[in-house]
Backbone as CSV, one residue per row, in Angstrom:
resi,resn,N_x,N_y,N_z,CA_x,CA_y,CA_z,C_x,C_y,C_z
1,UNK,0.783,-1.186,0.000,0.000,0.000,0.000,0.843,1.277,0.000
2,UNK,2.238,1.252,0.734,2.780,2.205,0.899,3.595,2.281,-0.218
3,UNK,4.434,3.629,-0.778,5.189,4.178,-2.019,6.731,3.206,-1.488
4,UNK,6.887,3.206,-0.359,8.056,2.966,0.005,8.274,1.431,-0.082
5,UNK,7.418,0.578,0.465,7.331,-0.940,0.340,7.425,-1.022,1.822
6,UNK,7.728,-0.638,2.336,8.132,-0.785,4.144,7.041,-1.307,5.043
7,UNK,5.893,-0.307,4.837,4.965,-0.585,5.617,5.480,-0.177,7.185
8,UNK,6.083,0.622,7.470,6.515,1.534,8.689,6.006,2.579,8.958
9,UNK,4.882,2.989,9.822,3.953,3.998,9.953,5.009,5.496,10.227
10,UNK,6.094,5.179,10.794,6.999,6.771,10.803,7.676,6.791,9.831
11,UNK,7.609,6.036,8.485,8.042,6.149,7.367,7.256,7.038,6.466
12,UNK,6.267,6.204,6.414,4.790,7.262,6.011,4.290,8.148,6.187
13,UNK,4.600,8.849,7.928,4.546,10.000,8.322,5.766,10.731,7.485
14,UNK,6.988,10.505,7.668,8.059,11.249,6.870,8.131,11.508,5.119
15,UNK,6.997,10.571,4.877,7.334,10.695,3.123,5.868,12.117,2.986
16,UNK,4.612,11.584,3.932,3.648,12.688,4.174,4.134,13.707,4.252
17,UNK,4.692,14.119,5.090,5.487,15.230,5.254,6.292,15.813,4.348
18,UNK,7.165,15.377,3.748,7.562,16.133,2.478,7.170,15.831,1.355
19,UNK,5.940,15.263,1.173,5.607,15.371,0.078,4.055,16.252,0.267
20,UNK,3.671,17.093,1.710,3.422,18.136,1.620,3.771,19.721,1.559
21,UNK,5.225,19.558,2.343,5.948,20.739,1.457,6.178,20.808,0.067
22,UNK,6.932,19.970,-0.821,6.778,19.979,-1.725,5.512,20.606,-2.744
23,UNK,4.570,20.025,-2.015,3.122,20.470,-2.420,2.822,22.349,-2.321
24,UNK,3.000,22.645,-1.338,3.276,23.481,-0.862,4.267,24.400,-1.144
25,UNK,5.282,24.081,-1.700,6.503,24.680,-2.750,5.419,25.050,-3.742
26,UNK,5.340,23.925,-4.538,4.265,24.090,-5.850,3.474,24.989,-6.024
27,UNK,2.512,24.955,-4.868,1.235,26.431,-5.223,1.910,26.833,-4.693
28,UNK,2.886,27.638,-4.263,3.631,29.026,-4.060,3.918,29.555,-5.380
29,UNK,4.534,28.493,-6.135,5.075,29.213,-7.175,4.143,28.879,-8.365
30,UNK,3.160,28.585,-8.653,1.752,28.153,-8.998,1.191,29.668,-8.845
31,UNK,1.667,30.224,-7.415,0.569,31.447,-7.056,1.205,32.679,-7.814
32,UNK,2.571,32.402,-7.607,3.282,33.471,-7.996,3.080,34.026,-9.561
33,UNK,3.293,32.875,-10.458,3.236,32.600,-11.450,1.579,33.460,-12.050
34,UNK,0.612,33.017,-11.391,-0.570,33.239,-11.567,-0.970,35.189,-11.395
35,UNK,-0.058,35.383,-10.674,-0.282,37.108,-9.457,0.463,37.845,-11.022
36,UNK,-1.144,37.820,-12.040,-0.149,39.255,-12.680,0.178,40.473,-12.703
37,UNK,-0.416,41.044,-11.328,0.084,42.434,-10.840,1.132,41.993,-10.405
38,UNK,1.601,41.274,-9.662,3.028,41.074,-9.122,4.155,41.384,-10.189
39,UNK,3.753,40.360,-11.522,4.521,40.301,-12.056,4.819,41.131,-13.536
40,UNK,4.162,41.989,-13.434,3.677,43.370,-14.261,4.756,44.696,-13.107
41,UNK,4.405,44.313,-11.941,5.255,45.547,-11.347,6.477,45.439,-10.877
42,UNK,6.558,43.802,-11.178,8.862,42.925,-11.113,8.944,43.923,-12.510
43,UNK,8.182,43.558,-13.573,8.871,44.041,-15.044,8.928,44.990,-15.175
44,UNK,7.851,46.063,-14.177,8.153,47.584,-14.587,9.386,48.120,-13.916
45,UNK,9.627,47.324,-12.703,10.740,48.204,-12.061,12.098,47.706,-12.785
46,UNK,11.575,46.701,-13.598,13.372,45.917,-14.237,13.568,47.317,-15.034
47,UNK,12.254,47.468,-15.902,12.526,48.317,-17.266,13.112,49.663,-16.566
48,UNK,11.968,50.097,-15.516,13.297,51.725,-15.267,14.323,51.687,-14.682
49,UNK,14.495,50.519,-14.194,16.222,50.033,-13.518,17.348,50.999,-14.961
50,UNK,16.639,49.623,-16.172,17.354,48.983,-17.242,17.505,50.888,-17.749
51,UNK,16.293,51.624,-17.568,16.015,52.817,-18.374,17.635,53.881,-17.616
52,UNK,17.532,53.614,-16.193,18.260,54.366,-15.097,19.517,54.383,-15.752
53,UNK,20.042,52.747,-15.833,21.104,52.969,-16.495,21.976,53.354,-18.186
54,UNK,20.679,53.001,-18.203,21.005,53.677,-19.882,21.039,54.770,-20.204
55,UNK,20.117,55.788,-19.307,20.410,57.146,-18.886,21.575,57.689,-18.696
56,UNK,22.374,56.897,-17.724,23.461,57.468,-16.753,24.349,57.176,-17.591
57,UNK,24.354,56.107,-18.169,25.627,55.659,-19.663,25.584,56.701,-20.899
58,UNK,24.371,57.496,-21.544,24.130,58.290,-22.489,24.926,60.007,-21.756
59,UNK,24.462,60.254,-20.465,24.993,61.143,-19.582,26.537,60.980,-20.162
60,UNK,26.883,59.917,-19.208,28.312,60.067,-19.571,29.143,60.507,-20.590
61,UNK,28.774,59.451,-21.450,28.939,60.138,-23.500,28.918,61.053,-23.620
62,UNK,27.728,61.812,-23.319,27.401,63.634,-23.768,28.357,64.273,-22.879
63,UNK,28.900,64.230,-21.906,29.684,64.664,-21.235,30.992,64.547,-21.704
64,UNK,31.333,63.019,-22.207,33.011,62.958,-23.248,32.632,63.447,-24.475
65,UNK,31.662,63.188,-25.279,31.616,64.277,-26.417,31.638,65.261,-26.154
66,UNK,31.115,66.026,-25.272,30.756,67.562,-24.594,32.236,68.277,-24.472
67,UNK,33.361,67.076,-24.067,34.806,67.789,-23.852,35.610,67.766,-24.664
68,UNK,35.497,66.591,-25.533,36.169,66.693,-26.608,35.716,67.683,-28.107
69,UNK,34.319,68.116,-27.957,34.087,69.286,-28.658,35.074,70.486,-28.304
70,UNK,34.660,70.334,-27.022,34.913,71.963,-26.640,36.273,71.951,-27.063
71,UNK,37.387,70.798,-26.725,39.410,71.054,-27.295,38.768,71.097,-28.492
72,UNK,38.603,70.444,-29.640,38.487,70.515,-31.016,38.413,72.151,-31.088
73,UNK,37.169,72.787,-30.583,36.659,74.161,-30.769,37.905,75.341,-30.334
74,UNK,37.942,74.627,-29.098,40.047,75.863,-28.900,40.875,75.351,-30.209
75,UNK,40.852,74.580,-30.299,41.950,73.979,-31.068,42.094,74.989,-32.423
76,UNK,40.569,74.893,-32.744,40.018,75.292,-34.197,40.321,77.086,-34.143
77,UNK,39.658,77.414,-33.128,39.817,79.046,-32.548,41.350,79.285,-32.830
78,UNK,42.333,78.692,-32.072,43.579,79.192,-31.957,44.136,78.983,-33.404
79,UNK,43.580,78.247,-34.655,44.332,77.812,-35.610,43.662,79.136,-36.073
80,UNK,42.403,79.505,-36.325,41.886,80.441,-37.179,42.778,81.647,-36.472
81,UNK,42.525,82.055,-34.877,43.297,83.423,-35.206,44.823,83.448,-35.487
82,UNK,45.087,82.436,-35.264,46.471,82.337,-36.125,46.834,83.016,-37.643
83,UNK,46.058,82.373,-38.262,45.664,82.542,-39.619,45.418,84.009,-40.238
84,UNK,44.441,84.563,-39.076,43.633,85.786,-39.358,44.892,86.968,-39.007
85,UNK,45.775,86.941,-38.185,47.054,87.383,-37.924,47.782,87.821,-39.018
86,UNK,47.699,86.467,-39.366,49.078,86.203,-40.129,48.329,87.165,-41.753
87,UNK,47.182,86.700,-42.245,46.375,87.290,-43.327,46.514,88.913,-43.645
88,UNK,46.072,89.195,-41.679,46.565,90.695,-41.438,47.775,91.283,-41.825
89,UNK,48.408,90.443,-41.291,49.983,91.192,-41.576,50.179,91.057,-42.751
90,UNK,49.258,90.121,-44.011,49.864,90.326,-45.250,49.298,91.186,-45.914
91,UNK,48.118,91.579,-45.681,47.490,92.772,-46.083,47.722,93.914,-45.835
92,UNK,48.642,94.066,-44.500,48.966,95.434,-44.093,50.060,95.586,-44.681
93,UNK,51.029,93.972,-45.351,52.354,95.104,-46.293,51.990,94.599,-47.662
94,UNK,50.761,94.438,-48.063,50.271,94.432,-49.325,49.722,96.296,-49.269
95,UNK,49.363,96.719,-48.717,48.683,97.974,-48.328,50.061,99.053,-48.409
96,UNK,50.686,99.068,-47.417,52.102,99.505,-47.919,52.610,99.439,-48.973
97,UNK,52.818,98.188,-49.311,53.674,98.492,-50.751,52.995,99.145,-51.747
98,UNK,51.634,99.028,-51.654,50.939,99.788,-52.423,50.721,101.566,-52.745
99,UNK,50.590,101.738,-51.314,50.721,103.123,-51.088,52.272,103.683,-51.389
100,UNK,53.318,102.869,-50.955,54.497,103.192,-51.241,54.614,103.321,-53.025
101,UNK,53.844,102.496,-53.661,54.103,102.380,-55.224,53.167,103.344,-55.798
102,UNK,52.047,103.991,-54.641,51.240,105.070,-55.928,52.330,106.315,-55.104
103,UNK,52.944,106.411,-54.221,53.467,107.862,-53.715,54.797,107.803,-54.592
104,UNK,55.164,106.840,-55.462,55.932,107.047,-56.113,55.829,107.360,-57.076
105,UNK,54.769,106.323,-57.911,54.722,106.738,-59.639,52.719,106.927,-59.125
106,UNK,51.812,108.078,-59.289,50.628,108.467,-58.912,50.037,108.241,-60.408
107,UNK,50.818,108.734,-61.704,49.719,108.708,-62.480,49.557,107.157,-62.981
108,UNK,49.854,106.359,-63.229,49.342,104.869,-63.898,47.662,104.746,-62.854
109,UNK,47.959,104.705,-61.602,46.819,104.584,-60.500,45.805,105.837,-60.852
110,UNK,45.967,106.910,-61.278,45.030,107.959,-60.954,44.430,107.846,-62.328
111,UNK,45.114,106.905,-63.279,44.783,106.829,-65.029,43.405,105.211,-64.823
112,UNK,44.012,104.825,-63.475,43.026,103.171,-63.357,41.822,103.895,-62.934
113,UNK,41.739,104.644,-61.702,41.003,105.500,-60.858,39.564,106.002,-62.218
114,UNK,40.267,106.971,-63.017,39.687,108.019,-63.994,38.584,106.826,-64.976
115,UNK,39.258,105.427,-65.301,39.170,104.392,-66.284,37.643,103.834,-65.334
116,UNK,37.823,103.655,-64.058,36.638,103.111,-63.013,35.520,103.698,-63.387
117,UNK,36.131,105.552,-62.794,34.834,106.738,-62.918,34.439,106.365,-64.003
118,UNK,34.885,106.499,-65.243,34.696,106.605,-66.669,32.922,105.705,-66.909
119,UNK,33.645,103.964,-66.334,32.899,102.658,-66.915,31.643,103.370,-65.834
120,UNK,31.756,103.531,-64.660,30.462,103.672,-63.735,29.418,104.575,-64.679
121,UNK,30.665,105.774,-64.686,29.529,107.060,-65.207,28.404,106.116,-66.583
122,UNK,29.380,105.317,-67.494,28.386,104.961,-68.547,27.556,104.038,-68.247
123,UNK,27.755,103.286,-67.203,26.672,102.259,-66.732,25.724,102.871,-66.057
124,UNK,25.340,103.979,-65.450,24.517,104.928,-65.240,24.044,105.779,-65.884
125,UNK,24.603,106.119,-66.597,23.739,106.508,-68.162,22.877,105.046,-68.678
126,UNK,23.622,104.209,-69.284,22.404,103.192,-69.944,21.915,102.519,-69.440
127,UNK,21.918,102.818,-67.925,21.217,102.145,-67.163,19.574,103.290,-67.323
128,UNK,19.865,104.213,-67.065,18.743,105.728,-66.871,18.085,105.202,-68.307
129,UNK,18.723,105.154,-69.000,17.792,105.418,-70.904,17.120,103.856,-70.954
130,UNK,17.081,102.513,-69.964,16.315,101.709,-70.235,15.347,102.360,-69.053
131,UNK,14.873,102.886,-68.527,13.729,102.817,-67.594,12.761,103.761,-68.322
């Protein structure tokens, strides 16, 4: 009659016995399984865990992109006014030599000058006789 073959009544009590915990294991996790608010509000807190850290990892990034912009941007700044310097100073003895070359020889420049007036004045004339 008995599972065991024994036929020992404190045998039978002991197999009773855990084979009502066991039982008892079962619908626990039978219940658990079943509780879908329970297990709707395990998954919501996984997801903003999962959200928390994906946050704090994107943070970070924008923060190393954020610094390595900003050197690129000095970097870029100090190359341009470099540049803009240097441009200056060639324009200021492009400017010189220039002035130095009309205070020397004035009429070739005052003959370009007269040649400018000249083209304007007639483009304002046939400009007036189409309207």
């Amino acid at each position: 009659m008995t599972g065991n073959g024994s036929g020992d009544p404190e045998a039978l009590r002991e197999e009773i016995r855990r084979t009502r915990i066991e039982l008892g294991e079962t619908v626990e996790a039978l219940a658990a399984k079943v509780d879908v608010k329970a297990r709707l509000r395990e998954s919501a807190e996984q997801a903003r865990e999962r959200m928390r850290e994906q946050a704090g990892q994107a943070r970070e990034r924008v923060r190393e992109q954020a610094g390595q912009v900003r050197s690129q941007a000095a970097l870029t700044m100090a190359r341009v006014r470099g540049q803009a310097a240097q441009t200056a100073g060639t324009a200021r003895a492009q400017a010189q030599g220039t002035g130095t070359m009309v205070r020397r020889d004035p009429v070739p420049w005052a003959v370009v000058a007269a040649g400018a007036l000249a083209t304007v004045m007639v483009l304002l004339i046939v400009r007036g006789r189409h309207r």
